[in-house]
C-alpha positions in Angstrom: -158.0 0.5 143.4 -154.1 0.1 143.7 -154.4 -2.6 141.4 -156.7 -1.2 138.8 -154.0 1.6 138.3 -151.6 -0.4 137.7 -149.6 -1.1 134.5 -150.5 -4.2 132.7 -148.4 -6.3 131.2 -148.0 -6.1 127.7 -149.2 -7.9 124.8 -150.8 -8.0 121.3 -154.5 -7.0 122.7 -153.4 -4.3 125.0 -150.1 -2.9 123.2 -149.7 1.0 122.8 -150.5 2.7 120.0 -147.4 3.8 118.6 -149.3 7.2 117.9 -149.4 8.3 121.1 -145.3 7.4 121.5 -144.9 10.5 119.1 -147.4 12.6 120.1 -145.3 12.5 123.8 -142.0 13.0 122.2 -143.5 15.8 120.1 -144.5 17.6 123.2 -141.0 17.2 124.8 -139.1 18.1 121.9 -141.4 21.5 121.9 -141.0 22.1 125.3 -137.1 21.9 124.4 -137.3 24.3 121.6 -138.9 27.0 124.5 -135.9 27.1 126.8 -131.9 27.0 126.1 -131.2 26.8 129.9 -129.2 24.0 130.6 -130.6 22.4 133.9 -134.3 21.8 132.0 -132.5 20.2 128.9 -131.0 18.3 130.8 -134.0 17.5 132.7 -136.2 16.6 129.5 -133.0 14.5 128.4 -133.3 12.7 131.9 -137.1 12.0 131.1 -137.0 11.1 127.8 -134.1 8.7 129.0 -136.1 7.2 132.3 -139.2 6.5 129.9 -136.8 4.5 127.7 -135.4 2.5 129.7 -138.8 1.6 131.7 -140.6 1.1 128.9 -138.7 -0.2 125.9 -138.2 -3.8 124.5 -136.2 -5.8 123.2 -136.9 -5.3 119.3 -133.8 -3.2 116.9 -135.3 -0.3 117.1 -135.4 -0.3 120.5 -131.6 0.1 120.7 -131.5 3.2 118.2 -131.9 5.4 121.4 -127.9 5.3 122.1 -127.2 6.3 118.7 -129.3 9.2 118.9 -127.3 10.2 122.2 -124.6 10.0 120.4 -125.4 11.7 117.5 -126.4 14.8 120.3 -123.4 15.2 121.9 -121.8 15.6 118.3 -123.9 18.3 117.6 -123.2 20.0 121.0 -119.3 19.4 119.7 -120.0 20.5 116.3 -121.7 23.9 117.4 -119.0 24.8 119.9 -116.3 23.5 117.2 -118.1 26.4 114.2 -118.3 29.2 117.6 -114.6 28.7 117.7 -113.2 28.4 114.2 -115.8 30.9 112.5 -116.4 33.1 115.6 -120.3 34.7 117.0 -121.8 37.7 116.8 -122.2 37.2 120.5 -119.8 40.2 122.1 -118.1 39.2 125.0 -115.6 40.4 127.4 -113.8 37.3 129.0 -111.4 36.4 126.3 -110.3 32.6 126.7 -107.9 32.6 123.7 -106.8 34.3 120.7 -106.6 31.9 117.6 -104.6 33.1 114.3 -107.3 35.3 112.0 -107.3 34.3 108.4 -107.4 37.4 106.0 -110.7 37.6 104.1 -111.8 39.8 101.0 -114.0 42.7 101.2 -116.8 40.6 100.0 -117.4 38.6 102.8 -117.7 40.7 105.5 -118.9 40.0 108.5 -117.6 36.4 108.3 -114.2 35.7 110.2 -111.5 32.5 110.7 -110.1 32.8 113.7 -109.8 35.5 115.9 -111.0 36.1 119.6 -112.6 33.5 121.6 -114.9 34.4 124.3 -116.3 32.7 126.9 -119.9 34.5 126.4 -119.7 33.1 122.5 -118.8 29.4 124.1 -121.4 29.4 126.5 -124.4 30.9 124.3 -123.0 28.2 121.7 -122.9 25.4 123.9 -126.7 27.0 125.0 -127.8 26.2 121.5 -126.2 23.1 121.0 -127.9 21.2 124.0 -131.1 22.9 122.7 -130.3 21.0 119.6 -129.2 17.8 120.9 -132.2 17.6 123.4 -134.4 17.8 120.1 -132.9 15.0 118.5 -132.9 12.7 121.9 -136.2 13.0 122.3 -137.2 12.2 118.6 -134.7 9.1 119.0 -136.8 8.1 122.0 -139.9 8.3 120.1 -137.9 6.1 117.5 -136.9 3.4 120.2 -140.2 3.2 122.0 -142.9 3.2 118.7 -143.4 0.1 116.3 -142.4 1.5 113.0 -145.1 -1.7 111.6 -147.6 -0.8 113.8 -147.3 2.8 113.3 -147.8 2.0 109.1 -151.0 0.2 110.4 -152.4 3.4 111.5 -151.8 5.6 109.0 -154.8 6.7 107.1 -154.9 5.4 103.6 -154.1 8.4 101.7 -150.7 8.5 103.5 -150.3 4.8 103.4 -148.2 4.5 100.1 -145.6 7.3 101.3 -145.7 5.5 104.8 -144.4 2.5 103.4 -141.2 3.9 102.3 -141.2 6.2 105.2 -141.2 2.7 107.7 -138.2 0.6 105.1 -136.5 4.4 106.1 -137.3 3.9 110.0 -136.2 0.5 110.2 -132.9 1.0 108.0 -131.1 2.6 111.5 -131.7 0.3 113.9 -131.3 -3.3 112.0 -128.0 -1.4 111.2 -126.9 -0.6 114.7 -128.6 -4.7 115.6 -125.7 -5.5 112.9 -123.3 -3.3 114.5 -124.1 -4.7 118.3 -124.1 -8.1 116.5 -121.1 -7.9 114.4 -118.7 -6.2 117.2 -119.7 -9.3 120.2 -119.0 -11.8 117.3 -115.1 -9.9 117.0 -114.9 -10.1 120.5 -115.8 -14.2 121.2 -113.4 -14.1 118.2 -110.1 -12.6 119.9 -110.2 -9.5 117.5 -110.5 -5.9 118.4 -113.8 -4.4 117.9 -112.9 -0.5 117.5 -110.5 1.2 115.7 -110.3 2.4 111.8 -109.5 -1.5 110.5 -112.3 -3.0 112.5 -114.8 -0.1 111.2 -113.3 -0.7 107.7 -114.3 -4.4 108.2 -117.7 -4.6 109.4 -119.4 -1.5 107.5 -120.1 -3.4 103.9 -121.6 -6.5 105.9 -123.3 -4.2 108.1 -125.0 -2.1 105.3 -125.6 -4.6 103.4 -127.8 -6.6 106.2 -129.7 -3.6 107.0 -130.8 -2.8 103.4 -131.3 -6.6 103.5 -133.6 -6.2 105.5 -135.4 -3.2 104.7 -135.6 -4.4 101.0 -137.3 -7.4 102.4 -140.2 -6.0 104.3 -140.9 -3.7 101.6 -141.2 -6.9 99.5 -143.4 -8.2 102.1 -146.1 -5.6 102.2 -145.8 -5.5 98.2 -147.3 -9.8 98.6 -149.9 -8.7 100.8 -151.4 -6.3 98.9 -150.0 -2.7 100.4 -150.2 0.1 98.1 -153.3 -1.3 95.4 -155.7 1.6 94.7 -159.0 1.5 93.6 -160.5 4.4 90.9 -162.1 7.5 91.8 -163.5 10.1 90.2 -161.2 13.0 88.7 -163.0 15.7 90.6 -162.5 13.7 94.1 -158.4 13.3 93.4 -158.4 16.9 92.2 -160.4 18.0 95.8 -158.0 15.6 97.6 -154.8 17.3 96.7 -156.4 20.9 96.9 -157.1 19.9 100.6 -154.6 18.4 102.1 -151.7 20.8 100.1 -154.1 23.9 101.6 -154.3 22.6 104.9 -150.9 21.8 105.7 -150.1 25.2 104.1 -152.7 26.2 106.5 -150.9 24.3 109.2 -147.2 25.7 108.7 -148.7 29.3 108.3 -150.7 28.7 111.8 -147.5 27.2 113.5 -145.1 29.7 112.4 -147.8 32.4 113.9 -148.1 30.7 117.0 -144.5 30.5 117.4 -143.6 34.3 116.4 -145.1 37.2 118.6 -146.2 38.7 115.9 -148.6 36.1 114.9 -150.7 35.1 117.9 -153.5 36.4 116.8 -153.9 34.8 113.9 -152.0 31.6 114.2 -154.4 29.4 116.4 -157.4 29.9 113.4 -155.3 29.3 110.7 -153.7 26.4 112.3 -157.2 25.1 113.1 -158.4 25.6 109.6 -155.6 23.9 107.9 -155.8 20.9 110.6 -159.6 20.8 109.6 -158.6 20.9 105.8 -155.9 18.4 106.0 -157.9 16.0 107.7 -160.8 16.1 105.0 -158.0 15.5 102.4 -156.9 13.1 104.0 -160.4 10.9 104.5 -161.5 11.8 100.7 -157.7 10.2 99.7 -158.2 7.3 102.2 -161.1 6.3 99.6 -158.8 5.1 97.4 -157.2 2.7 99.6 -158.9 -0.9 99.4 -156.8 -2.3 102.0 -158.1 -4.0 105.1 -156.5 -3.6 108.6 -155.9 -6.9 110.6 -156.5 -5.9 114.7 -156.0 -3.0 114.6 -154.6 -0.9 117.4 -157.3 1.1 119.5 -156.5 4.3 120.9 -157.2 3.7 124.8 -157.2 5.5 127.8 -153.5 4.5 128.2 -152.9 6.0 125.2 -154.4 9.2 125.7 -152.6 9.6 129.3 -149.3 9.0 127.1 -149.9 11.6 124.8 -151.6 14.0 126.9 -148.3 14.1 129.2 -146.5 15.4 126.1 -149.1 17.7 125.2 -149.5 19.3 128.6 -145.5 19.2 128.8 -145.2 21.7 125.8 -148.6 23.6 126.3 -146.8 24.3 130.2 -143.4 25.4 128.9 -144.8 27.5 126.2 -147.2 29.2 129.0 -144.1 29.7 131.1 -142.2 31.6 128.4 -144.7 34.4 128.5 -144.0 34.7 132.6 -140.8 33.7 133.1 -138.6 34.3 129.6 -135.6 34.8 131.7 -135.4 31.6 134.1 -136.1 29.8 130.1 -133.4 31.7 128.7 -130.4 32.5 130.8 -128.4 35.7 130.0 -124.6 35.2 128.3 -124.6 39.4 128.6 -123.4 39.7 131.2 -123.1 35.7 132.0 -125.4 35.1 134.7 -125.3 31.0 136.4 -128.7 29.1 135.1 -131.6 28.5 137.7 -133.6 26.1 137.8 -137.2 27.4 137.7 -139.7 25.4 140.0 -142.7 25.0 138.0 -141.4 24.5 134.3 -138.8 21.9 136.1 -142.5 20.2 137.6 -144.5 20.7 134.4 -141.3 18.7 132.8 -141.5 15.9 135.2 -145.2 15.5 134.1 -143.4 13.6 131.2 -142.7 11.1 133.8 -146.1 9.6 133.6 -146.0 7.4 131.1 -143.1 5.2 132.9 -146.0 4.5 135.0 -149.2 3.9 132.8 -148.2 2.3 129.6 -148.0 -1.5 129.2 -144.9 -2.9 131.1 -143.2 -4.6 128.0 -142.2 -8.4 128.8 -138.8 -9.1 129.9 -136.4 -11.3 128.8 -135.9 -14.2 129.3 -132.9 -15.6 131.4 -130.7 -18.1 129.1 
């Protein structure tokens, strides 16, 4: 029994399906746009993080994750950097400092350089800026864990054309930061710094130019083996295609706004099931065009479902919880009160643990 539940090695019969990569980090990045407290960002940050690093190979992409770390805590710098400089309309009472307030006309009111600093405006800023950040993190895990190639595979057809360029876009970032890694060990063996504004000066025409290199190159690729050839259909079906799939995902963004705003939950589940249901009819009418063949492709397994049901039972838990419990989701800054951690969000969270556990246990490398 012990054996039977545990992760297989992977390979090319039993890999993921890259589908199911997204639809986790989907579901975390909604559970993160439910809460601003700190302690559960930083727990989905910790998850998203554990996941990666169990479960990630050795590929480019796979070492994009960093970079989108990075690019978080700019953001979290960025926000508290525009609370200070252009001020909040958050009032506050403990005044931290007292920057030099640039005169404005009468026109733009309500918009002010300088001035008071509070520590309520820092706090709610930094609140929104780890929201932020958590977002991106757990789309740049979804970006390290998926195959970009074997994402394209699954597709369906009448997406395939805009999914080629959506995959030479993908696989632009990390071949760049491969050349980056690459570039900056090769300065090193060579005796010359690797940071700095010289060394950044140096590097960053070879570096983009091997990344769109490379990009340029698997587009060509897919263009030899036949990606992207159409076959005719009738007017009438092409006309019913677009009417479809342009109505459902109006359908879709109408249903999620509803079921995001309070005033909208009684209408937003429907409408967001009709425009799914529309979409995906579009979407198999526009696949007829397609006269492509898919060489094995990747099956949507039990492992697969586990991995994306984590996600989805992630967000469906935090979004319950902001009904009970909007206050442990969203501390105060008036009057600032110290974040707690609330016991079952924090558990529903560590459900996205699950799929360190289930999905295929890539191959290590090996020792030189």
């Amino acid at each position: 029994m012990v054996g039977a539940l545990r992760a297989p090695g992977a390979g090319r019969s039993n890999a993921l399906h890259a589908g199911a990569w997204w639809v986790w980090a989907l579901g975390l990045a909604t559970a993160a746009s439910r809460t601003t407290n700190p302690l559960l960002l930083g727990l989905l940050v910790g998850v998203a993080g554990y996941v990666v690093a169990a479960r990630r190979t050795d590929s480019p992409w796979a070492r994009s994750y960093g970079a989108f770390v990075k690019l978080g805590l700019a953001v979290v710098a960025l926000r508290l950097a525009f609370s200070v400089v252009l001020g909040s309309p958050i009032p506050g009472t403990h005044v931290l400092v007292t920057l030099p307030e640039a005169p404005l006309p009468d026109w733009a009111q309500g918009v002010r350089i300088g001035g008071r600093v509070t520590l309520e405006q820092t706090v709610f800023a930094l609140y929104d800026g780890a929201k932020l950040a958590t977002l991106l993190i757990c789309l740049g895990a979804a970006n390290a864990l998926a195959n970009p190639a074997r994402l394209l595979k699954s597709l369906p057809g009448a997406l395939y054309e805009a999914g080629v360029a959506v995959v030479v876009a993908m696989t632009f970032a990390p071949n760049m930061v491969a050349d980056v890694l690459r570039l900056r060990t090769a300065r090193r063996l060579r005796g010359r710094p690797a940071g700095g504004v010289k060394a950044v000066l140096q590097i960053g025409m070879p570096v983009l130019e091997g990344a769109l290199e490379r990009s340029v190159a698997l587009a060509a690729s897919m263009d030899a083996r036949g990606y992207g050839r159409t076959a005719q259909v009738p007017p009438a079906v092409r006309h019913t295609t677009t009417a479809l799939v342009l109505g459902g995902l109006l359908g879709v963004c109408a249903g999620s706004y509803g079921l995001l705003a309070a005033e909208g939950a009684g209408y937003g589940l429907p409408v967001l099931l009709g425009g799914f249901a529309a979409a995906l009819g579009g979407l198999w009418l526009g696949g007829r065009r397609q006269v492509r063949t898919r060489y094995r492709p990747d099956r949507w397994g039990p492992r697969a479902w586990l991995v994306a049901g984590s996600g989805a039972v992630v967000a469906a838990l935090m979004i319950r919880a902001e009904t009970y419990a909007p206050g442990a989701l969203h501390p105060g800054v008036v009057p600032l009160t110290v974040p707690a951690l609330p016991l079952w969000p924090a558990a529903a969270v560590l459900l996205g643990l699950l799929p360190a556990f289930v999905a295929p246990v890539p191959p290590k490398e090996s020792p030189s």
